[in-house]
C-alpha positions as CSV (number, residue, x, y, z in Angstrom):
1,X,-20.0,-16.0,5.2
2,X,-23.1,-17.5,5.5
3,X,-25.1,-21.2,3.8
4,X,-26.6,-18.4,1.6
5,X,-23.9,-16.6,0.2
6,X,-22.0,-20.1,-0.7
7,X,-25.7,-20.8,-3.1
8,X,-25.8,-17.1,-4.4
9,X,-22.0,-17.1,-5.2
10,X,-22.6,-20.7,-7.1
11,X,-25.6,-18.8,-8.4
12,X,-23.4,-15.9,-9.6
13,X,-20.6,-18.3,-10.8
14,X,-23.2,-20.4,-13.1
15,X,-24.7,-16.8,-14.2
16,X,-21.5,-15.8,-15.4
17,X,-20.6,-19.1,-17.1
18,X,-17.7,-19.7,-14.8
19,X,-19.1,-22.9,-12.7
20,X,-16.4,-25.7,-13.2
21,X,-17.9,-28.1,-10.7
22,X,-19.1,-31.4,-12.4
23,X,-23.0,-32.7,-11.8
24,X,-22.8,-35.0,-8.7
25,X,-22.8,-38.6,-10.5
26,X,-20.1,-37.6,-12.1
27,X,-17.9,-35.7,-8.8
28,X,-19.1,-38.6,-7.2
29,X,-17.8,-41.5,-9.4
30,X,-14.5,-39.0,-10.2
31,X,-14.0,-39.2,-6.6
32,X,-13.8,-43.1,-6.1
33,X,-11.4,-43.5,-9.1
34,X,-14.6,-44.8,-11.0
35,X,-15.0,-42.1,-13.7
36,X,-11.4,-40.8,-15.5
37,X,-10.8,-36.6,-15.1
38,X,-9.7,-34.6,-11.9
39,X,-13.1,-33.6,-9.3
40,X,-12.6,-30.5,-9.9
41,X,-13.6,-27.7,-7.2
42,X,-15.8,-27.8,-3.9
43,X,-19.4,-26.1,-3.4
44,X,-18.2,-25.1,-0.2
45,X,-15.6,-22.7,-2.1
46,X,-18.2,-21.2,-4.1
47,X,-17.8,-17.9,-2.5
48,X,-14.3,-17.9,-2.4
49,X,-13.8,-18.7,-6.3
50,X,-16.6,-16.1,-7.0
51,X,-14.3,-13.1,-4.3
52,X,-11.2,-13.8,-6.6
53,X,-12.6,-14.3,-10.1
54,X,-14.6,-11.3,-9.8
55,X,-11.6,-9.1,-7.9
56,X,-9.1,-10.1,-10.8
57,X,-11.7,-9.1,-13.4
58,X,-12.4,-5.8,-12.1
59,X,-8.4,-5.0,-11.7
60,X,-6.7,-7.3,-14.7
61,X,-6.8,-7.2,-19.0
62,X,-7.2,-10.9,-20.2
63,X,-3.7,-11.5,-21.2
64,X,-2.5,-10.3,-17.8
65,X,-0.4,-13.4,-16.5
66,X,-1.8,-15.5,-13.7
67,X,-0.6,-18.4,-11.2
68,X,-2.5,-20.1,-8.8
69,X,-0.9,-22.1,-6.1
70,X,-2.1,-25.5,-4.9
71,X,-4.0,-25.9,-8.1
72,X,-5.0,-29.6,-8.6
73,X,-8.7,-29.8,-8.3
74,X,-8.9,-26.1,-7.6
75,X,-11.8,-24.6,-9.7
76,X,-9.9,-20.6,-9.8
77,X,-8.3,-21.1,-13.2
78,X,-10.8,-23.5,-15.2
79,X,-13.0,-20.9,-14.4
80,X,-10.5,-17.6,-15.3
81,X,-10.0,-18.9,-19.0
82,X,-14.1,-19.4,-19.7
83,X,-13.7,-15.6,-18.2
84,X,-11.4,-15.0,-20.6
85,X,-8.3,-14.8,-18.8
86,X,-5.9,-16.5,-21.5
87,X,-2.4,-17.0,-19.4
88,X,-3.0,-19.3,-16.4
89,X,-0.5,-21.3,-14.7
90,X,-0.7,-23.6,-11.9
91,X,1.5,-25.1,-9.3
92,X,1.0,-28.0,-6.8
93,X,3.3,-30.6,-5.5
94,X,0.5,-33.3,-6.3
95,X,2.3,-35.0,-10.1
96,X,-1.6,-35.9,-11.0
97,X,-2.2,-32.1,-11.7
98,X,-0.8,-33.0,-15.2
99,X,-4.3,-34.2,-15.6
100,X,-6.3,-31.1,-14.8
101,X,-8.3,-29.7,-17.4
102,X,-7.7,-27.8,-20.1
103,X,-3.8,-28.7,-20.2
104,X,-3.6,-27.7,-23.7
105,X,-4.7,-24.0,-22.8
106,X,-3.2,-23.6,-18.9
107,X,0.8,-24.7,-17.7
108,X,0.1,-27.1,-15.0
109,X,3.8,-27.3,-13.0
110,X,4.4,-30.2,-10.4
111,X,6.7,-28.9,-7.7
112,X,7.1,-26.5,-4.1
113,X,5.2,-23.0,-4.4
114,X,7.8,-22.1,-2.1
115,X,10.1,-22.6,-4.2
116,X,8.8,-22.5,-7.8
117,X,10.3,-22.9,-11.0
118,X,9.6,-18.8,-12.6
119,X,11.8,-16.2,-13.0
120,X,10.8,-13.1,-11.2
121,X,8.3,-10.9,-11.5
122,X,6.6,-13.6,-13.9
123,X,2.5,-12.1,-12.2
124,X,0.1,-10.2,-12.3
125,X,-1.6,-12.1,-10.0
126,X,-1.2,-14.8,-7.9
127,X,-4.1,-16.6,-6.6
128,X,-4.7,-19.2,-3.6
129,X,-7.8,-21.1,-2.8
130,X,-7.7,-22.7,0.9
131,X,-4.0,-23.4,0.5
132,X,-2.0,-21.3,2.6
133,X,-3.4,-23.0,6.1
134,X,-1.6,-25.8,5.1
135,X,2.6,-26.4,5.9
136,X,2.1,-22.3,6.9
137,X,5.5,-20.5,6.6
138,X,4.7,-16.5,6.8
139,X,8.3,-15.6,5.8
140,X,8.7,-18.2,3.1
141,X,5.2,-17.8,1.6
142,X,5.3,-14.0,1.6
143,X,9.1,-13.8,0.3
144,X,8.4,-15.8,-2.4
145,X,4.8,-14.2,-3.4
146,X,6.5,-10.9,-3.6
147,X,9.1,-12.3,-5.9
148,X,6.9,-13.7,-8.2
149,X,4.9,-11.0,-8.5
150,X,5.3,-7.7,-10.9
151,X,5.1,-4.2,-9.4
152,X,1.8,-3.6,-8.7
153,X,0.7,-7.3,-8.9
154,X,-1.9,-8.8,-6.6
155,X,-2.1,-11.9,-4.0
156,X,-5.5,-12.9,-3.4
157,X,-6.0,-15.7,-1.2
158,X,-8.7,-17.6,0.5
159,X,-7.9,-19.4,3.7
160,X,-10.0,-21.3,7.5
161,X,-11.0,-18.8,9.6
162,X,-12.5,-18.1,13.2
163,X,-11.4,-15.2,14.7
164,X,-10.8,-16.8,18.1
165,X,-7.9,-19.3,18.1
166,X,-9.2,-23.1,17.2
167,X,-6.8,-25.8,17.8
168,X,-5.8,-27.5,14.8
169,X,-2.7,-29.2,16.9
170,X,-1.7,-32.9,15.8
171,X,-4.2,-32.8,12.7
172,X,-2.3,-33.2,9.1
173,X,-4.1,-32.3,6.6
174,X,-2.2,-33.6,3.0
175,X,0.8,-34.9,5.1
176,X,1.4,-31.0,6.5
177,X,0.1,-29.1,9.6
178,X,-3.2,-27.4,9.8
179,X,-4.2,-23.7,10.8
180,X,-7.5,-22.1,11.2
181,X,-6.1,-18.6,10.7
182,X,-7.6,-16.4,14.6
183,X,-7.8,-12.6,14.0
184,X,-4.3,-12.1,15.8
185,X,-2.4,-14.7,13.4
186,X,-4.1,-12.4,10.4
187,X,-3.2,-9.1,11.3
188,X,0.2,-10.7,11.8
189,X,0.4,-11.9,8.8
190,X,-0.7,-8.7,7.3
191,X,2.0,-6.6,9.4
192,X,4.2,-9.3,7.7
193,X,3.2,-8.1,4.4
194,X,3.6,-4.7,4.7
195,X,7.5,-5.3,5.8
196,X,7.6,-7.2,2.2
197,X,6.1,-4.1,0.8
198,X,2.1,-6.1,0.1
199,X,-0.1,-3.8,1.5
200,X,-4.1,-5.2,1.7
201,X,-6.3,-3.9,-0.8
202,X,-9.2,-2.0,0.4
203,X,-10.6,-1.9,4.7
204,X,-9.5,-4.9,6.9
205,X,-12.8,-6.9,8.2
206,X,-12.0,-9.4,10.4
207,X,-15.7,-10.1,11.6
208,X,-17.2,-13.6,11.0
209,X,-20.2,-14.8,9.5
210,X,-21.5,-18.4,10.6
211,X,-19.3,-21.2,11.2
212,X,-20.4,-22.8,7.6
213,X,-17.4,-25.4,7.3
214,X,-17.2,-28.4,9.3
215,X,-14.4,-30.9,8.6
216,X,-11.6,-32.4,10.9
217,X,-14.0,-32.0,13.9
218,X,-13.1,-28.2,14.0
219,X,-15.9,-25.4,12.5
220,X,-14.7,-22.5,11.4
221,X,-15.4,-20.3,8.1
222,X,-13.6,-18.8,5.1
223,X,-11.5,-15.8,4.9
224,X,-10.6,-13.9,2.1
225,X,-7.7,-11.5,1.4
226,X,-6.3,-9.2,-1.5
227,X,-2.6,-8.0,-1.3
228,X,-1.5,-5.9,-3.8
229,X,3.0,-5.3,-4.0
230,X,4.2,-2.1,-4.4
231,X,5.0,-0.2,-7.5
C-alpha cells in the first residue's frame, strides 16, 4: 500500500457514494467534543474500507446479513447501507457506539466480540477494520468468527502490518496490547484458520508496499485478508 492508493481508494469510495468521512471542521471539532455526532472513519483507512466494501459486493445480495466488529467510528457499515446492504450490525465494547449513525437503520450492540450476544451462524459476513491487532487472541477470535458465521460466510479483516517483526511491547493501545502483525505471525494465523475450517480467499501476498502509517513511534502498513468458512 502506497500514499496513492489511500487518495485513489478515497477517490473510488466518494465515486461510488460510499465516503462517510465528515469535511475537516467538522472531524475536527467532532473530535474535541466541540460538535455533537461520532468522527466517523480515518483517511488513512481509505483503502481498507474500499478492499472490503468492494469484496462483499462482488460476493454478497443486499439483504445478506452483516456484522462488523470494533465498530464505533468505523466507516465499513455507514458506508455498506448507502451501498445498499440493508442488515448491518455492529459490535464494540465502547457504550458511546449507541450514537453511531444511522441507529434507526443498523443494530449497534455494546459488549466483547469475543463473546457476543448472536446465536450462531447469525453471518454472512463479518467484517474488521484495524481491530484484531488489538487484545489479539488467535483461538478466541477465530473460534468465535467461525461460529458466528453461516456456511460459506466470509471474514474480511484489515489489520498493522510489516512483514518483519516490529516491537509493539509495553504500548496499549485502547487499554489492550498492540501487534503489528510480521509475515510469520500471519501465516500463523492463517494455518490457524484452516484447523477452524476458514480457508483464505484467493493467493496469499504477503509483500509490502511503503511504510504509509506512522503512529505510536512504530511504521508499519495495512494488511488485508478475506477468510471464507466452509460449506
Amino acid at each position: 500500500m502506497s500514499e496513492t492508493e489511500i487518495a485513489r481508494s478515497r477517490s473510488e469510495l466518494r465515486r461510488m457514494k460510499a465516503s462517510c468521512l465528515a469535511p475537516w471542521p467538522v472531524g475536527m471539532l467532532r473530535r474535541h467534543g466541540l460538535l455533537g455526532g461520532v468522527d466517523l472513519g480515518d483517511r488513512r483507512k481509505s483503502w481498507d474500507v474500499l478492499q472490503t466494501a468492494s469484496f462483499l459486493l462482488e460476493r454478497l445480495p443486499g439483504n445478506a446479513p452483516v456484522l462488523d466488529i470494533g465498530a464505533y467510528a468505523s466507516e465499513i457499515l455507514p458506508a455498506l447501507r448507502r451501498l445498499g446492504f440493508a442488515s448491518l450490525a455492529g459490535i464494540d465494547l465502547n457504550p458511546a457506539i449507541r450514537r453511531m449513525p444511522h441507529g434507526d437503520a443498523i443494530r449497534y450492540v455494546t459488549g466483547d466480540f469475543l463473546r457476543a450476544p448472536f446465536p450462531d451462524a447469525s453471518f454472512d459476513a463479518i467484517t474488521a477494520v484495524s481491530v484484531i491487532e488489538h487484545g489479539f487472541d488467535a483461538a478466541r477470535l477465530l473460534a468465535e468468527m467461525r461460529r458466528l458465521l453461516r456456511p460459506g460466510g466470509y471474514f474480511v479483516a484489515s489489520f498493522d502490518y510489516w512483514p518483519q517483526k516490529v516491537d509493539t511491547t509495553g504500548i496499549e493501545v485502547f487499554g489492550l496490547d498492540w501487534t503489528i502483525f510480521s509475515r510469520e505471525e500471519i501465516l500463523d494465523l492463517l494455518s490457524r484458520a484452516r484447523a477452524q475450517g476458514m480457508e483464505p480467499v484467493g493467493p496469499v501476498a504477503l509483500e509490502s508496499g511503503d511504510r504509509v502509517i506512522r503512529w505510536g513511534g512504530r511504521e508499519y502498513t495495512f494488511g488485508w485478508m478475506a477468510l471464507r468458512k466452509s460449506a
